[in-house]
PyMOL CGO cylinders between C-alpha atoms (Angstrom):
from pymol import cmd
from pymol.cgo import CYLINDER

trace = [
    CYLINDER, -21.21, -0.98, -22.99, -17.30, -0.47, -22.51, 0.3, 1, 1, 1, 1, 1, 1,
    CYLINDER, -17.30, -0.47, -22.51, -15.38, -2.82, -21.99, 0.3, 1, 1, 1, 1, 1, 1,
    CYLINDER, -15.38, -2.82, -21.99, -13.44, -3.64, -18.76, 0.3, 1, 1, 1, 1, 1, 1,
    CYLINDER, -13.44, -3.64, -18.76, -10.28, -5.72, -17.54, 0.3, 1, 1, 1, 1, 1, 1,
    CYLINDER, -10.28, -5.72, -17.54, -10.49, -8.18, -14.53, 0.3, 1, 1, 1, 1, 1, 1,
    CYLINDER, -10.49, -8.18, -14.53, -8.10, -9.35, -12.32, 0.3, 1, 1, 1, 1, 1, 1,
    CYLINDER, -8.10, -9.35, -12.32, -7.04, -11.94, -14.38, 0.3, 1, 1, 1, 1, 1, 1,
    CYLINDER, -7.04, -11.94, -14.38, -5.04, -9.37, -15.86, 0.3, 1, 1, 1, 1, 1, 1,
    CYLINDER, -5.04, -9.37, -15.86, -1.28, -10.30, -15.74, 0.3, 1, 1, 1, 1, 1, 1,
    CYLINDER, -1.28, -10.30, -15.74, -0.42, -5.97, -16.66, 0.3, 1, 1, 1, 1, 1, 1,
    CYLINDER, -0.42, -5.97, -16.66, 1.67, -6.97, -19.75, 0.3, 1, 1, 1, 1, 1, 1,
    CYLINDER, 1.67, -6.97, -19.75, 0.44, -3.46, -21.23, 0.3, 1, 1, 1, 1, 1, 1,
    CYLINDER, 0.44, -3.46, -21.23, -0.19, -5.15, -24.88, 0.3, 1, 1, 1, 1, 1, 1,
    CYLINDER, -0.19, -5.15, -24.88, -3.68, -3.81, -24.98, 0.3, 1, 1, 1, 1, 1, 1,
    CYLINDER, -3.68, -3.81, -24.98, -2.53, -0.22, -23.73, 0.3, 1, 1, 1, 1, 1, 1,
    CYLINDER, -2.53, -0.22, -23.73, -0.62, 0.47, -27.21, 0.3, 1, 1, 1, 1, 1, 1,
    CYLINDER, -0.62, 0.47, -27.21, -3.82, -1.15, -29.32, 0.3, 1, 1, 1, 1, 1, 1,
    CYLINDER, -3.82, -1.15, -29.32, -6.33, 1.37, -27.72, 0.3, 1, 1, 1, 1, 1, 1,
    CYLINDER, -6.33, 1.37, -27.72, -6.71, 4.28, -30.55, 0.3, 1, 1, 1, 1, 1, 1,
    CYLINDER, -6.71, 4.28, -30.55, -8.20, 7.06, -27.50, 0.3, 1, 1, 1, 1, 1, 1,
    CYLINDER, -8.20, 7.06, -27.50, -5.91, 6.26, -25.26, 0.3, 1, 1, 1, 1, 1, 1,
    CYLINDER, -5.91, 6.26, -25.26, -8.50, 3.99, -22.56, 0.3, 1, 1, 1, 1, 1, 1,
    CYLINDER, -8.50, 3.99, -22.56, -6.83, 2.00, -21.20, 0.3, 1, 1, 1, 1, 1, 1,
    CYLINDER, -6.83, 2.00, -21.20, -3.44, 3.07, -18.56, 0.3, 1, 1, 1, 1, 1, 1,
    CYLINDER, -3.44, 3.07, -18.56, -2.16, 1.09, -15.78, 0.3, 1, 1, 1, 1, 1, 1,
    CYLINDER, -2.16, 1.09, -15.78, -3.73, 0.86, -12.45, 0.3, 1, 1, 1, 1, 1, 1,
    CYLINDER, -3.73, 0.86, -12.45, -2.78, 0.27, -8.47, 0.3, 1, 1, 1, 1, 1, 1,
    CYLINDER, -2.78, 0.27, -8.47, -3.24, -3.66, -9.33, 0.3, 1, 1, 1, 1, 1, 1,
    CYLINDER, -3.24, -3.66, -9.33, -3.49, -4.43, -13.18, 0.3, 1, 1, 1, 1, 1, 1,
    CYLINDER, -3.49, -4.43, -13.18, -4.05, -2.42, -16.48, 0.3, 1, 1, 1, 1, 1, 1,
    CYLINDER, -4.05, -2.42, -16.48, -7.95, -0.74, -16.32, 0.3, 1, 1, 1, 1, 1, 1,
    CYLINDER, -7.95, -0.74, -16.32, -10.14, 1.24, -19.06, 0.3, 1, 1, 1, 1, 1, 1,
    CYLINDER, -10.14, 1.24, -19.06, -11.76, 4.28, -18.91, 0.3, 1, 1, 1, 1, 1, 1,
    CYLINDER, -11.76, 4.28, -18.91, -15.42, 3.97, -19.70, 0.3, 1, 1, 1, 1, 1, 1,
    CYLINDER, -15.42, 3.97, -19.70, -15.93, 7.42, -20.62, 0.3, 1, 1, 1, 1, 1, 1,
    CYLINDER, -15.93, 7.42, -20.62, -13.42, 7.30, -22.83, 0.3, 1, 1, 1, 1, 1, 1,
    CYLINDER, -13.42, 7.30, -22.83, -13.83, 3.81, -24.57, 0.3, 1, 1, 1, 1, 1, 1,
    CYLINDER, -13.83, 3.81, -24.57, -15.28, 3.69, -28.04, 0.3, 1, 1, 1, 1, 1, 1,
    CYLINDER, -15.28, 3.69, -28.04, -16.22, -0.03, -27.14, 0.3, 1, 1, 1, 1, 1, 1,
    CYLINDER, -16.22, -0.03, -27.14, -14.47, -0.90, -30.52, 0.3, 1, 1, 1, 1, 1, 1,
    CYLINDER, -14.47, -0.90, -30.52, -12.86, -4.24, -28.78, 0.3, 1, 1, 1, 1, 1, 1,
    CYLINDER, -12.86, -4.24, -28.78, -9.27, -3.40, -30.66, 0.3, 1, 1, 1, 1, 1, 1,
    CYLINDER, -9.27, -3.40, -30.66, -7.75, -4.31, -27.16, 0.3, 1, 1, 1, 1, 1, 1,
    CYLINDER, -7.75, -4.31, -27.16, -10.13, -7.81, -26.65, 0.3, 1, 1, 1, 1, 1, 1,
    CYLINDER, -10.13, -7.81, -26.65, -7.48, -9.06, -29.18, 0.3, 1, 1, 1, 1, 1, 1,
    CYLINDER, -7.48, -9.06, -29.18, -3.72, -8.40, -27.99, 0.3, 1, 1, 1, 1, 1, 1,
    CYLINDER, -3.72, -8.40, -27.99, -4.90, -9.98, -24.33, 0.3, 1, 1, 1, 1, 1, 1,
    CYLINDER, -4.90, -9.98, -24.33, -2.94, -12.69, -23.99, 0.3, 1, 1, 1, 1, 1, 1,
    CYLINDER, -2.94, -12.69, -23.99, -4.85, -13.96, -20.97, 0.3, 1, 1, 1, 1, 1, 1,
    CYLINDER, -4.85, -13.96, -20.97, -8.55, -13.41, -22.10, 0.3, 1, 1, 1, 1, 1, 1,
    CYLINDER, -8.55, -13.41, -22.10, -8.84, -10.69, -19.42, 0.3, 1, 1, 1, 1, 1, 1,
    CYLINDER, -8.84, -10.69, -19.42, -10.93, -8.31, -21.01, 0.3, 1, 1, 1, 1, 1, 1,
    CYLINDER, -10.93, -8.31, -21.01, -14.36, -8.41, -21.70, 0.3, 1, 1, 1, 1, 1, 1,
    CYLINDER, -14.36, -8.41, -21.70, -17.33, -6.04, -22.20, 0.3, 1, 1, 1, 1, 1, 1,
    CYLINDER, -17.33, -6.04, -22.20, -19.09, -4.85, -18.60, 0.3, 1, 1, 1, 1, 1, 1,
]
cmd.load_cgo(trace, "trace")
């Protein structure tokens, strides 16, 4: 299951850089993954400094 980001998300863009495929870009109102592309490793779970992401 990939994972996703809610709207707690403040779009600080630390998880973009962490994502090794290249997920996760920057949407209309905060940062969002890609499920197709997401390897559900959880690299980006990490660097979120506000606990916004979390698998779907």
């Amino acid at each position: 299951m990939a994972y996703v980001i809610s709207d707690d998300c403040i779009s600080c863009g630390a998880c973009e850089s962490e994502c090794p495929v290249g997920a996760i870009s920057s949407g209309s109102e905060h940062y969002v993954i890609d499920a197709d592309v997401c390897l559900e490793c959880g690299a980006c779970v990490s660097q979120c400094p506000v606990g916004a992401i979390s698998q779907a």
